[in-house]
Structure formats: structure tokens, C-alpha cells
N, CA, C and O of each residue as an XYZ file, in Angstrom:
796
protein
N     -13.716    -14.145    -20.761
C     -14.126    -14.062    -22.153
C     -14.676    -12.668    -22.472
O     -14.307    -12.051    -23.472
N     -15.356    -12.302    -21.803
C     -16.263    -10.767    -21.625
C     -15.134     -9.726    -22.044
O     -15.113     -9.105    -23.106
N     -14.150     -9.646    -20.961
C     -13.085     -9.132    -20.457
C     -11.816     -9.275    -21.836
O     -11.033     -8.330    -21.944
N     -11.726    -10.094    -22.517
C     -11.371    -10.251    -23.562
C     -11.868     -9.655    -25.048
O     -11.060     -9.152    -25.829
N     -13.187     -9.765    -25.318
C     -13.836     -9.522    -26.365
C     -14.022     -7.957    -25.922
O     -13.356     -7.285    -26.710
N     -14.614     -7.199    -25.048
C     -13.668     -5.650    -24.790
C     -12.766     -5.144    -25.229
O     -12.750     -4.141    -25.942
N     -11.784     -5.851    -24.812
C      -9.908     -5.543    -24.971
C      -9.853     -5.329    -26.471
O      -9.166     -4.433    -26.962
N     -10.494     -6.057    -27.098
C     -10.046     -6.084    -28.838
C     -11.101     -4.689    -29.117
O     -11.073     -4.501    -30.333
N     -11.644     -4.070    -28.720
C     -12.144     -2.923    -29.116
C     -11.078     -1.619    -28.500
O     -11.346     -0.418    -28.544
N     -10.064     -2.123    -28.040
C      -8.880     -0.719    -27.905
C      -7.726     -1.117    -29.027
O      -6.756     -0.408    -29.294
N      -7.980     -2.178    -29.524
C      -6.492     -2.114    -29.825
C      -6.567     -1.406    -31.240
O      -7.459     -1.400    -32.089
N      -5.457     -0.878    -31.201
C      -5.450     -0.157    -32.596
C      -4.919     -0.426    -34.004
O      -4.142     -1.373    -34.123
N      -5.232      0.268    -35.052
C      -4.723     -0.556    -36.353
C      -3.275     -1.170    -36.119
O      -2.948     -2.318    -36.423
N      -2.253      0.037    -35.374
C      -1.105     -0.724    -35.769
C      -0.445     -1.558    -34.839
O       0.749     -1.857    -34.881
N      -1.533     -2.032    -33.735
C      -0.882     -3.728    -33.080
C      -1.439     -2.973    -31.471
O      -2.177     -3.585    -30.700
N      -0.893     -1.507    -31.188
C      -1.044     -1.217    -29.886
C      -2.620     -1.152    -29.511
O      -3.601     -1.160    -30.254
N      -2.503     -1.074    -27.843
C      -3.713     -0.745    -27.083
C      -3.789      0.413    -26.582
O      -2.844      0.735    -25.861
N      -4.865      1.380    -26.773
C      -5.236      2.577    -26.137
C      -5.880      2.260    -25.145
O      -6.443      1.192    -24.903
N      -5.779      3.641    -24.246
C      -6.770      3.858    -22.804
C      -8.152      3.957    -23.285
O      -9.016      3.441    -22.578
N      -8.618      4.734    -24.742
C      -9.671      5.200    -24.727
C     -10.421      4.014    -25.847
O     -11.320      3.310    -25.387
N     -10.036      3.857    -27.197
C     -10.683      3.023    -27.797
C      -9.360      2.938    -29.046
O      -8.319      3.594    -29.051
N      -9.777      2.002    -29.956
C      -9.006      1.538    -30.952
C      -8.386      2.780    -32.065
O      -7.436      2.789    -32.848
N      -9.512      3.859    -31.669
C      -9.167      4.693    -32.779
C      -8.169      6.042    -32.408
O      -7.915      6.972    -33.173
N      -7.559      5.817    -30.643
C      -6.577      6.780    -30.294
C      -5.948      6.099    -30.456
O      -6.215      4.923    -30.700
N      -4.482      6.771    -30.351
C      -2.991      6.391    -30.035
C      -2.527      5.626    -29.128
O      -2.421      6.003    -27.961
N      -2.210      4.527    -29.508
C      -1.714      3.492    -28.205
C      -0.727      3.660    -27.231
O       0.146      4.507    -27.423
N      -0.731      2.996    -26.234
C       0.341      3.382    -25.299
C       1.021      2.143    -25.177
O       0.635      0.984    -25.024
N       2.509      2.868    -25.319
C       3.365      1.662    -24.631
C       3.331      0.505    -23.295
O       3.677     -0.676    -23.292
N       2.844      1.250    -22.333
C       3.275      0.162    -20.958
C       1.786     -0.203    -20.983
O       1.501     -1.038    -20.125
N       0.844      0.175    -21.684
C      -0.963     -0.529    -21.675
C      -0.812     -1.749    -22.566
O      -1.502     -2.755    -22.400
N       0.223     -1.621    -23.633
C       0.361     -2.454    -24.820
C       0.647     -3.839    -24.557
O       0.291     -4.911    -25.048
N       1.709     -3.327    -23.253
C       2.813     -4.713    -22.227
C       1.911     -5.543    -21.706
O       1.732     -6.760    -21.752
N       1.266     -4.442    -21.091
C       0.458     -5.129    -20.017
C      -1.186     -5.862    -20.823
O      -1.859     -6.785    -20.363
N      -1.434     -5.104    -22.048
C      -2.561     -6.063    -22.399
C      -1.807     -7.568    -22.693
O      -2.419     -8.634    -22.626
N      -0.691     -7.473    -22.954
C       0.161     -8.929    -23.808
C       0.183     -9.987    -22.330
O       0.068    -11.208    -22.223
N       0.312     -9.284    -21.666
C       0.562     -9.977    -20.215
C      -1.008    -10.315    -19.639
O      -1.041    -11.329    -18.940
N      -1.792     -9.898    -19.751
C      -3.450    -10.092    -19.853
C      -3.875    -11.528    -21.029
O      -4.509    -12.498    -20.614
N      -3.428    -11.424    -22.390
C      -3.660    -12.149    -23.294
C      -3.089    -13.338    -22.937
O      -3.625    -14.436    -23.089
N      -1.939    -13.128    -22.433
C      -0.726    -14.534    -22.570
C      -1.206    -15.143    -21.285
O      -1.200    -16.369    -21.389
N      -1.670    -14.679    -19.966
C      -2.420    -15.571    -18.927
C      -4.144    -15.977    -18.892
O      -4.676    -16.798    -18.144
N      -4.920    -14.975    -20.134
C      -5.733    -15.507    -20.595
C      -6.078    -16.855    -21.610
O      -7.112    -17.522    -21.610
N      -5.266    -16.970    -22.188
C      -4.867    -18.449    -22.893
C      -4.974    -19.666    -22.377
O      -5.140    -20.688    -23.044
N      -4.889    -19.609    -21.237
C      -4.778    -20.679    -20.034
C      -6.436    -21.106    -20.023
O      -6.813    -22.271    -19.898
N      -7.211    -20.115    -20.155
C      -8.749    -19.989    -19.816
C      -9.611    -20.019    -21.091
O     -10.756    -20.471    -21.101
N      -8.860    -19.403    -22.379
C      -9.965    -19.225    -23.346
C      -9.362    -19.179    -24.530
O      -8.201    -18.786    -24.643
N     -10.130    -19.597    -25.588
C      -9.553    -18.945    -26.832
C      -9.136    -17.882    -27.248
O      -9.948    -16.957    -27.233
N      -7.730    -17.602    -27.774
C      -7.210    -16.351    -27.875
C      -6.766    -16.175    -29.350
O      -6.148    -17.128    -29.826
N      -6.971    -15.184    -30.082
C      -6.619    -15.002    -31.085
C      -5.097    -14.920    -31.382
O      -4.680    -13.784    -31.153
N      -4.302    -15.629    -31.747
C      -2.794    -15.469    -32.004
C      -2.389    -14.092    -32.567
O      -1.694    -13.269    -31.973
N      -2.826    -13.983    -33.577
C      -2.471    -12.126    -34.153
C      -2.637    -11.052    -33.292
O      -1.799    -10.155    -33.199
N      -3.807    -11.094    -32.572
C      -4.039    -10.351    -31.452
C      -2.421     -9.908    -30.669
O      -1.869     -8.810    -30.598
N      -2.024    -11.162    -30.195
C      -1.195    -11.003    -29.447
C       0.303    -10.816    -30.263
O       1.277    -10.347    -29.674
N       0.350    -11.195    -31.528
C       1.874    -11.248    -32.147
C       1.737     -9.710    -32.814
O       2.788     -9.173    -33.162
N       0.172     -8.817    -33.045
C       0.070     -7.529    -33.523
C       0.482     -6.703    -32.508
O       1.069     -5.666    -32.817
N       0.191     -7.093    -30.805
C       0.527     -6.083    -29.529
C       2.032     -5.948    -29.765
O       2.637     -4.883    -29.888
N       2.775     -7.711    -29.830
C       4.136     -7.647    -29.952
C       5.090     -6.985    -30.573
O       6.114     -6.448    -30.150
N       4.488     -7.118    -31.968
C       5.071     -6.013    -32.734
C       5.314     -4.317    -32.720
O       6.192     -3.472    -32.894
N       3.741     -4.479    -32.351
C       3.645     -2.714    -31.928
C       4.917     -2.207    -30.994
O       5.612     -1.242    -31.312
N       5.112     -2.953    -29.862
C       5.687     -2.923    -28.586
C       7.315     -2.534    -29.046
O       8.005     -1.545    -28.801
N       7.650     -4.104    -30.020
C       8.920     -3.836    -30.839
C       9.436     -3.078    -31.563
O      10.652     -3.162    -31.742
N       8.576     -1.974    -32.290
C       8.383     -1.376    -33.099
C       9.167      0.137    -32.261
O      10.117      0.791    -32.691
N       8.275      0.390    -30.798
C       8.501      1.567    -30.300
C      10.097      1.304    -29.656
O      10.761      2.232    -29.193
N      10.490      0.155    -29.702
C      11.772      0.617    -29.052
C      12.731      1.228    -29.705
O      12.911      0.991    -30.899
N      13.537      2.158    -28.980
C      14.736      3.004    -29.358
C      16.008      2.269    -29.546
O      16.287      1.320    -28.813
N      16.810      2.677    -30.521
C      18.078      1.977    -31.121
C      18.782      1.690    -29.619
O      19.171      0.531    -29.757
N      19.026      1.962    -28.741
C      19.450      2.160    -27.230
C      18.622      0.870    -26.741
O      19.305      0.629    -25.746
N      18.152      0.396    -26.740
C      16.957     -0.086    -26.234
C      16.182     -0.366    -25.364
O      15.827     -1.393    -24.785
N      15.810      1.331    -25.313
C      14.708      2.249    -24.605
C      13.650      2.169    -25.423
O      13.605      1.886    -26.620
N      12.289      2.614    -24.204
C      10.834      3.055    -24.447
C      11.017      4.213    -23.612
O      11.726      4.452    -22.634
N      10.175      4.859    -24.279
C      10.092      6.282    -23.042
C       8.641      6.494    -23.731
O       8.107      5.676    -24.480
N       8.102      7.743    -23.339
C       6.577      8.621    -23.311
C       6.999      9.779    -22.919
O       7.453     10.043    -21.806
N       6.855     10.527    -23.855
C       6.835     12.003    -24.256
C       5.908     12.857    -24.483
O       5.472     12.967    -25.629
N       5.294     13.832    -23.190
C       4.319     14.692    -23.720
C       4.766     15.890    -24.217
O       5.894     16.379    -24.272
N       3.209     16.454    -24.729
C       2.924     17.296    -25.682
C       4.029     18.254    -25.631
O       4.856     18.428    -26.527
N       3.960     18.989    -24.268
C       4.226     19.948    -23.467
C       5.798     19.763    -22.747
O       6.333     20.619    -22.043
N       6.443     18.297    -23.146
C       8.183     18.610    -22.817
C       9.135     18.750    -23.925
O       9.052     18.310    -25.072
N       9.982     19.391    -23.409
C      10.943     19.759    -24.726
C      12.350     18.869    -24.358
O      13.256     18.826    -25.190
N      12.448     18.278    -23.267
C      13.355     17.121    -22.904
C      12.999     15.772    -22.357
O      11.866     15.534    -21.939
N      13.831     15.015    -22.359
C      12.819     13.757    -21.927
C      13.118     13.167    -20.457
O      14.146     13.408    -19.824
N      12.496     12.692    -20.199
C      12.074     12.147    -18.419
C      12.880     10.769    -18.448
O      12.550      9.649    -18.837
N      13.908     11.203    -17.962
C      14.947     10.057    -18.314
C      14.437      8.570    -16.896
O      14.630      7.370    -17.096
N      13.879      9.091    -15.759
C      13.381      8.331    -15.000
C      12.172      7.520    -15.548
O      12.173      6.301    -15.382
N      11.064      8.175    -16.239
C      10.247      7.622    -16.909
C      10.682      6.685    -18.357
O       9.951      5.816    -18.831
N      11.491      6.924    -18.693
C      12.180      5.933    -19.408
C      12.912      4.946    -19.315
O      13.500      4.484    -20.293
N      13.008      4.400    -17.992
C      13.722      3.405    -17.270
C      12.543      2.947    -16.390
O      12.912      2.032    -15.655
N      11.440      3.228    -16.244
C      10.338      2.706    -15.641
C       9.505      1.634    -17.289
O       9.325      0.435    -17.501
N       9.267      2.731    -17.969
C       8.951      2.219    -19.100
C       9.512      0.982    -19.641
O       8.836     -0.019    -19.877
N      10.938      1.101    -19.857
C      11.973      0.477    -20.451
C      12.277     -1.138    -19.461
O      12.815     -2.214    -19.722
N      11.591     -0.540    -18.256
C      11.780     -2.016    -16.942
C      10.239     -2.576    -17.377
O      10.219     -3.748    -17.754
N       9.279     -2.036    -17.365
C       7.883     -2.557    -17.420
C       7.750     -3.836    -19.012
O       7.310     -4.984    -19.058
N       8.350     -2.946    -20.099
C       8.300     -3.564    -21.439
C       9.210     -4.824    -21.281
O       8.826     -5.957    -21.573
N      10.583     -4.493    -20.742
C      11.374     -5.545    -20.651
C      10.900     -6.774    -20.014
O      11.029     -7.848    -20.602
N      10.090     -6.661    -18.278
C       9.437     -7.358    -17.789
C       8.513     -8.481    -18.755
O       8.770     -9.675    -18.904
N       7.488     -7.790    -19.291
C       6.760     -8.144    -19.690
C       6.936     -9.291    -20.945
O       6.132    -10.195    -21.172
N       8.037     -9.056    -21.606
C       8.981     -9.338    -22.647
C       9.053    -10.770    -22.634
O       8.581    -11.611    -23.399
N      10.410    -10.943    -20.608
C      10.427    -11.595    -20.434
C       9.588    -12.922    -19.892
O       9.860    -14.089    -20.174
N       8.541    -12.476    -19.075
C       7.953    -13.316    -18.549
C       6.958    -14.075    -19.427
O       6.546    -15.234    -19.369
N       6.714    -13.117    -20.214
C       5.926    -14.066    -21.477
C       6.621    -15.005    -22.531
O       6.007    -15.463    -23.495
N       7.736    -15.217    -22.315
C       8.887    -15.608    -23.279
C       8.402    -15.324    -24.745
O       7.779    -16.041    -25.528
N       8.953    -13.876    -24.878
C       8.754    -13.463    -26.216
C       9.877    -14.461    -26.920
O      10.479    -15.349    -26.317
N      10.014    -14.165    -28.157
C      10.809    -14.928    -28.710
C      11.541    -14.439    -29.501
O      12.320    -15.152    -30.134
N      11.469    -12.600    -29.742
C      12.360    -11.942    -30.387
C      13.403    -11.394    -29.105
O      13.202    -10.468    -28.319
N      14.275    -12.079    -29.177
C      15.769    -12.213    -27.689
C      15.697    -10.979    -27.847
O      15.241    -10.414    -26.853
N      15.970    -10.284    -28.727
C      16.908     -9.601    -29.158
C      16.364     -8.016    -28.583
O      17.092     -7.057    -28.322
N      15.243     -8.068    -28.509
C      14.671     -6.692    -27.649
C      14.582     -6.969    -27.022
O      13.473     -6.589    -26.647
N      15.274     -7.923    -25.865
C      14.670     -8.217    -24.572
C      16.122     -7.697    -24.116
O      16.191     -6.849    -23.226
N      17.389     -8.253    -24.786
C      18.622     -8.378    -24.490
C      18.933     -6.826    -24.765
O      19.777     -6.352    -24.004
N      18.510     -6.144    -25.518
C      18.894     -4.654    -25.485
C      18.548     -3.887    -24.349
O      19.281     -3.270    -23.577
N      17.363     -4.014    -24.363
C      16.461     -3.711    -22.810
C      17.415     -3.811    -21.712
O      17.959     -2.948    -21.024
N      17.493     -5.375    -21.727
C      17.984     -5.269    -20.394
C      19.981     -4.641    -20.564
O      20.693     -4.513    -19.568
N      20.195     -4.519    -21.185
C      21.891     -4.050    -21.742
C      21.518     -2.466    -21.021
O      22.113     -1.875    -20.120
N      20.360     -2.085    -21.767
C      20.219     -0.679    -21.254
C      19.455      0.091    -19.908
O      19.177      1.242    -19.571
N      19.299     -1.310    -19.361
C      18.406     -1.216    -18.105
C      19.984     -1.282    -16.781
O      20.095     -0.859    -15.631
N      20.810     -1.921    -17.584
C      22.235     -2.644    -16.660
C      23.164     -1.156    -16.644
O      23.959     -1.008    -15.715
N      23.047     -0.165    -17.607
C      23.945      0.773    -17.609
C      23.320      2.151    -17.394
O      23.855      3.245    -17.575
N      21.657      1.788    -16.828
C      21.089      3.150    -16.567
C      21.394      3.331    -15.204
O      21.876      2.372    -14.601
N      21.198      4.403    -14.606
C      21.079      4.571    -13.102
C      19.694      4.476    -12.580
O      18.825      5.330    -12.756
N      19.534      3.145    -11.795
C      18.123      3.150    -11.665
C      17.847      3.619    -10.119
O      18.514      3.167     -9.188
N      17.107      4.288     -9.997
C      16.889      4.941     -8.263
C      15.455      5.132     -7.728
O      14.993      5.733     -6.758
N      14.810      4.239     -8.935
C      13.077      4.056     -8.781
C      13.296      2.541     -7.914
O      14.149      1.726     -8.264
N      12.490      2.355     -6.880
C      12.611      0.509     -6.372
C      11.532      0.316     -7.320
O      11.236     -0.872     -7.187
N      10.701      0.878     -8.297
C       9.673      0.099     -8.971
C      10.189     -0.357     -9.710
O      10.332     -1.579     -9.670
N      10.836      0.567    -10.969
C      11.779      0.125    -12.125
C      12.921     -1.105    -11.789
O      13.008     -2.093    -12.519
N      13.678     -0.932    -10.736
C      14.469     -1.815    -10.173
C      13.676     -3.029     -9.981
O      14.227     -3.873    -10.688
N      12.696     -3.546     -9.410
C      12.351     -4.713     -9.220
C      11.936     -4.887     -9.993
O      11.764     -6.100     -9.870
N      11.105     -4.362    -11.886
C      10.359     -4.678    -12.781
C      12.167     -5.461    -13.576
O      12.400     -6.405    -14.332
N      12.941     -4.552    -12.953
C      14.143     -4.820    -14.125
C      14.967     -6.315    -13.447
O      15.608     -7.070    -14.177
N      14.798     -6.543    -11.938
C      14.802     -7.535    -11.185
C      14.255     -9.289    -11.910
O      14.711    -10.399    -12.186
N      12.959     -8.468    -11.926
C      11.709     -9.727    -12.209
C      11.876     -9.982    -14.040
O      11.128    -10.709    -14.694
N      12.942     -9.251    -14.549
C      12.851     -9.511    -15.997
C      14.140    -10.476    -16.101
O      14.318    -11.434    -16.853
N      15.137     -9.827    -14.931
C      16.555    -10.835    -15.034
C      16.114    -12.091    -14.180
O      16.885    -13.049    -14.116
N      15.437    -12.106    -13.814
C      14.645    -14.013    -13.036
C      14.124    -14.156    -14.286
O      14.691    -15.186    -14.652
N      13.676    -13.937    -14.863
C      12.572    -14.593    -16.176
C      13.387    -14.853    -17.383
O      13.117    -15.756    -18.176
N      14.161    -14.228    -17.479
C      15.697    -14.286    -18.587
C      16.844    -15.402    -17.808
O      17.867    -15.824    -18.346
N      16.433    -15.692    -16.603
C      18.029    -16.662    -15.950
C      19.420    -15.936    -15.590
O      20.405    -16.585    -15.237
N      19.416    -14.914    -15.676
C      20.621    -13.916    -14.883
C      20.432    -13.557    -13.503
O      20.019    -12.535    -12.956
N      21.058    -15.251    -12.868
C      20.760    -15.000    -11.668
C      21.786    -14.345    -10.809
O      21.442    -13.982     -9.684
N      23.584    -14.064    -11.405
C      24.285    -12.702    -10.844
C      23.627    -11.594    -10.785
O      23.442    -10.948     -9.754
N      23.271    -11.335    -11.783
C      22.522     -9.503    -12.233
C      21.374     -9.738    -10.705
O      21.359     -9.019     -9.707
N      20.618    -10.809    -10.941
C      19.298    -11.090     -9.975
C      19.803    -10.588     -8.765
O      19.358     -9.599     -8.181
N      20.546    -11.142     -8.476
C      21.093    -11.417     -6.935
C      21.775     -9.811     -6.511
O      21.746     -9.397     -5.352
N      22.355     -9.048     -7.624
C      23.191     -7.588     -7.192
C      21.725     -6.615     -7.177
O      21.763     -5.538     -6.583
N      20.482     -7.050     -7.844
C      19.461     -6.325     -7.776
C      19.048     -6.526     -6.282
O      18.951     -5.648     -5.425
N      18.883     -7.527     -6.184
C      17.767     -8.201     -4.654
C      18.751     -7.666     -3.381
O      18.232     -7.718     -2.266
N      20.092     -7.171     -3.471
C      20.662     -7.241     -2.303
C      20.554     -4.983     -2.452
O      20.587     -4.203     -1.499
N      20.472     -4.741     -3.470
C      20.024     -3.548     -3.647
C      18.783     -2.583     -2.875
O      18.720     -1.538     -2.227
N      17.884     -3.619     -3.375
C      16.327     -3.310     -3.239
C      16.017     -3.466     -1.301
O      15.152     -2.969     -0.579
N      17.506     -4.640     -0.937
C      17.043     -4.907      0.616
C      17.443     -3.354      0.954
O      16.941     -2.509      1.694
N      18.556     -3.359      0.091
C      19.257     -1.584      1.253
C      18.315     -0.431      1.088
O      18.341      0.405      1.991
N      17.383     -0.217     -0.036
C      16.339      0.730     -0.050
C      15.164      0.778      0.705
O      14.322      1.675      0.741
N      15.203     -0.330      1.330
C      13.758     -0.340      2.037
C      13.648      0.824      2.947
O      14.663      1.414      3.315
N      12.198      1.260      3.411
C      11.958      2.045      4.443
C      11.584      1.461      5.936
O      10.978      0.402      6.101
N      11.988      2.220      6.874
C      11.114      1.148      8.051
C      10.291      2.486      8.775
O      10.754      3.627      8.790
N       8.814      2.037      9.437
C       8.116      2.746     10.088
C       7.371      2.450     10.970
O       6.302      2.169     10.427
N       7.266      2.311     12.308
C       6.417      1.447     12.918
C       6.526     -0.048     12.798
O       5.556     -0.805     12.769
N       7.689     -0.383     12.734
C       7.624     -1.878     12.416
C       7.556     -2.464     11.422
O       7.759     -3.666     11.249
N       7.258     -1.655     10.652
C       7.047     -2.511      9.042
C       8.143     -1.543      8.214
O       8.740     -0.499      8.477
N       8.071     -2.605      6.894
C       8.782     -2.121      5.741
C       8.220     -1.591      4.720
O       7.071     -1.950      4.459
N       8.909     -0.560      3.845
C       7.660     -0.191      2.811
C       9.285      0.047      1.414
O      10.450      0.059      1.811
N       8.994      0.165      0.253
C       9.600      0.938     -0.381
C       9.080      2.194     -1.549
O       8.341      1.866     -2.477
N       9.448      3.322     -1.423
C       8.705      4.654     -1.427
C       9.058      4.928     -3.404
O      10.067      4.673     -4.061
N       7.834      5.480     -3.779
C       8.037      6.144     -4.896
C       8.098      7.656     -5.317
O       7.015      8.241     -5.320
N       8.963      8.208     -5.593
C       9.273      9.604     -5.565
C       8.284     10.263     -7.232
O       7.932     11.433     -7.383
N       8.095      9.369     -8.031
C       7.674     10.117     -9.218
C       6.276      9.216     -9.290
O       5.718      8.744     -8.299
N       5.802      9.068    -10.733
C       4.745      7.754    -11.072
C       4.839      6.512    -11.481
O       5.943      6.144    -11.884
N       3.875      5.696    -11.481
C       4.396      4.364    -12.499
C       3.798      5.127    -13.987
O       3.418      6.232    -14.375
N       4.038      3.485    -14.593
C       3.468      3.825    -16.019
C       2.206      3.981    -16.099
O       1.902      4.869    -16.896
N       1.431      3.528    -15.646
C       0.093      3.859    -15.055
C      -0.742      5.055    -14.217
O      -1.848      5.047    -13.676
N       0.388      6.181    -14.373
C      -0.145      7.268    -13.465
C      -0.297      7.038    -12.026
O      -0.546      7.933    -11.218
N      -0.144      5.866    -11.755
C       0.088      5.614     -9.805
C       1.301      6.804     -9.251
O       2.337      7.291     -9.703
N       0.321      6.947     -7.773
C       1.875      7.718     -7.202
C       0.848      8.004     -5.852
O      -0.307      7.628     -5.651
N       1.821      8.870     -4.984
C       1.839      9.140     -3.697
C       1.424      7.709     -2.795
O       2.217      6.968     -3.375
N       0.933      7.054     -2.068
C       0.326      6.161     -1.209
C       0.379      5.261     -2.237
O       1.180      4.327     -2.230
N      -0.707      5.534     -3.466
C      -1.545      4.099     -3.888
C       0.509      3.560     -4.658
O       0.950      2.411     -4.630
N       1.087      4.494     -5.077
C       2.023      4.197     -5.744
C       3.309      3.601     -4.161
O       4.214      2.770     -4.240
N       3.119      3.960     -3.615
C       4.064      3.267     -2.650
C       3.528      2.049     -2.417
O       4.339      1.128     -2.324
N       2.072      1.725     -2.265
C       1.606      0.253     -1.895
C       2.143     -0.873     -3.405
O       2.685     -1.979     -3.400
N       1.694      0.023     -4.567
C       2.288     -1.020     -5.503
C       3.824     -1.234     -5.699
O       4.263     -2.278     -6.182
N       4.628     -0.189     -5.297
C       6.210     -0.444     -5.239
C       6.509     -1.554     -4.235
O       7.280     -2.513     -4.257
N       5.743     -1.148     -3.461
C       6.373     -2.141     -2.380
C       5.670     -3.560     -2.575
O       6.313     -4.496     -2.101
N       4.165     -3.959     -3.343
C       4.003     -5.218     -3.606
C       5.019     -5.763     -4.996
O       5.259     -6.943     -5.254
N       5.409     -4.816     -5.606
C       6.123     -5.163     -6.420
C       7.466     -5.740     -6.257
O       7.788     -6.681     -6.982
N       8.448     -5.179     -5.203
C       9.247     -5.337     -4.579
C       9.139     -6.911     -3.884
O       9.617     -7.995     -4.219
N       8.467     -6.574     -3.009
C       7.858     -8.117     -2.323
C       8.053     -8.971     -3.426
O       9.091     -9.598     -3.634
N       7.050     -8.987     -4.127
C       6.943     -9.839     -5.229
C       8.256    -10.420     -5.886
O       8.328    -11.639     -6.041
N       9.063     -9.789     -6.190
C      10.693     -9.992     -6.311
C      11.120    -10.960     -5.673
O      11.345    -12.105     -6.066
N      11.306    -10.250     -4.102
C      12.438    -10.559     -3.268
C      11.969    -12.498     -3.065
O      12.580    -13.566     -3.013
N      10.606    -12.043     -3.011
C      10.301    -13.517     -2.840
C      10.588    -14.461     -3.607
O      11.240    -15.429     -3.216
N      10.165    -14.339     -4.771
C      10.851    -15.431     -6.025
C      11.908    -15.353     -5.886
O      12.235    -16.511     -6.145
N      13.285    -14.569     -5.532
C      14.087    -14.218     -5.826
C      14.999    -15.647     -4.966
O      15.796    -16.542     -5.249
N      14.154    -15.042     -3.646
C      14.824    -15.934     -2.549
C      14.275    -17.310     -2.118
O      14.964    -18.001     -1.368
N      13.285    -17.671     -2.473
C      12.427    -19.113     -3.262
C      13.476    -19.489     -4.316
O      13.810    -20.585     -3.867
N      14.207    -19.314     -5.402
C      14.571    -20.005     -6.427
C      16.022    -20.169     -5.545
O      16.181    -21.312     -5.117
N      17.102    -19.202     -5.210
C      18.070    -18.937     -4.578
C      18.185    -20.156     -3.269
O      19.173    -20.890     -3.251
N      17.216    -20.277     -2.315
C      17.132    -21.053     -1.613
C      16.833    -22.951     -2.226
O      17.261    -23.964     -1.672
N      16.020    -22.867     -3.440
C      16.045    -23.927     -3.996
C      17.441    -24.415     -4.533
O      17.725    -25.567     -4.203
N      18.413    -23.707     -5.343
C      19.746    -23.801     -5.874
C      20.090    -24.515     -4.919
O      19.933    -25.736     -4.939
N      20.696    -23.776     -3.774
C      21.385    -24.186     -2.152
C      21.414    -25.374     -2.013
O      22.429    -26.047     -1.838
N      20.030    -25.854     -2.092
C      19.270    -27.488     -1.749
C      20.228    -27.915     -2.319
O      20.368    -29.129     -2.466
């Protein structure tokens, strides 16, 4: 509840959530992820409906006719086409697992997530965990047999490595531990539902 009544002091007039307070510029993959905060807070507490259909909108709002999200600083004069397929996997994710109910940015997303070249395992398993949550369990299955061939091995264990950031500014170590729980996180549902079918 605490943790909630906070949150509504970032969000901003026009639906999004900022890092700093309500009265900066919101960010896309903070926006996802507060909706994904709200929509498993519901379970626990009263939640304001607008709250969450104002994040939605915001979210809908930023996508590109393509249907891409990207983040563009001050200081580039081209765009980070990797960071736009991280973005574009995170929003889609989020999309899906909450069962938004506007298809229709979910289905662009993922149209444009299917014809990007993805070579992040983060983006790949966010874009993974959006085709399990949507029911494309071909697409699922050409992802999961993907993500096995990227793995790293070192000492016995497996890891999968991130070369740039998340949407969150993660990277070097802390960003390889979340690729690779992210990954995990996948393969497992992946092969939990897959193994249930079989039955």
C-alpha cells in the first residue's frame, strides 16, 4: 500500500512514470514496468483503475507506426537500433502478460520484434516470454531452441552474457546475472507448458 501511494507521486500528467517525480518526463520501459507493479498489486490492494488505463495509454501512445519503442538521447543523432528491440521486447512483454486488451499494439510489437535481428539473449527472452503470454507456441519454441545455442559455459555452469544495457541501465555482471535469470525464467515456463502439451 505504502509502495503504491509513492508510485502515484511519479506518474505524470500524461499517463507515464518518471525516475524522478511526476513533474519530469516519463520513461517508457519504467511506464511497463510500473503497469506490471499495479496489475500484481491488485491481487493485494485497492488500485485505482485510471491509474493503470492512464500508464496504458501513455505506453500506447509512444509506440512507432513500425511497432517500435526506442529512447533517444540528447546527444545521438542516430538511433540505437539494439536499444530499440530491448525496449520494444520489454513493452511488448509487459503488454502481454498483463493481458492488455488493445491486441493490436501487442501484435505490431511482436510483427516487429519477429523481423528484427535480435542478438541481445535479454530482448530475446523478454520477446520469448511475450510469445508464451500471447499463445505462439511455434514462434515460442524457435525462440527457446535459440536462447539454448547462446548460452555460455564456465566452470560448470551456464550463464547468458550482455554486450550493451537493459532498459534499466543494468550491464556488465549485475546485467549478465539478470539476462541470465531472465533467460532461466523462459526456458522454464517454456519447457513446463511444452512438457505439459506432451502429457
Amino acid at each position: 500500500q505504502k509502495g503504491y501511494e509513492r508510485l502515484l507521486g511519479y506518474q505524470a500528467a500524461d499517463g507515464g512514470f518518471s525516475y524522478w517525480s511526476g513533474k519530469d518526463a516519463a520513461d517508457i520501459a519504467l511506464t511497463a514496468y510500473a503497469i506490471r507493479f499495479l496489475t500484481d498489486a491488485q491481487e493485494f490492494i485497492e488500485i485505482d483503475r485510471s491509474v493503470v488505463e492512464n500508464a496504458r495509454q501513455y505506453l500506447i501512445k509512444q509506440q512507432r507506426e513500425d511497432g517500435s519503442w526506442t529512447k533517444k538521447y540528447y546527444n545521438e543523432t542516430t538511433e540505437d537500433k539494439i536499444r530499440t528491440t530491448m525496449f520494444t521486447a520489454y513493452a511488448a512483454r509487459i503488454l502481454a502478460m498483463t493481458k492488455d486488451t488493445n491486441k493490436t499494439a501487442l501484435q505490431k510489437a511482436l510483427n516487429y520484434l519477429k523481423n528484427a535481428e535480435i542478438s541481445e539473449p535479454y530482448a530475446l527472452a523478454l520477446y520469448g516470454l511475450a510469445n508464451f503470454d500471447a499463445g505462439n507456441i511455434e514462434e515460442t519454441r524457435s525462440i527457446a531452441k535459440k536462447l539454448e545455442s547462446m548460452a555460455k559455459t564456465e566452470n560448470g555452469t551456464a550463464f547468458w552474457n550482455l554486450e550493451t544495457s537493459t532498459p534499466f541501465y543494468g550491464s556488465g555482471m549485475t546485467g549478465r546475472i539478470e539476462t541470465t535469470a531472465l533467460v532461466v525464467q523462459f526456458l522454464s515456463e517454456f519447457h513446463r507448458r511444452d512438457t505439459e502439451t506432451q502429457r
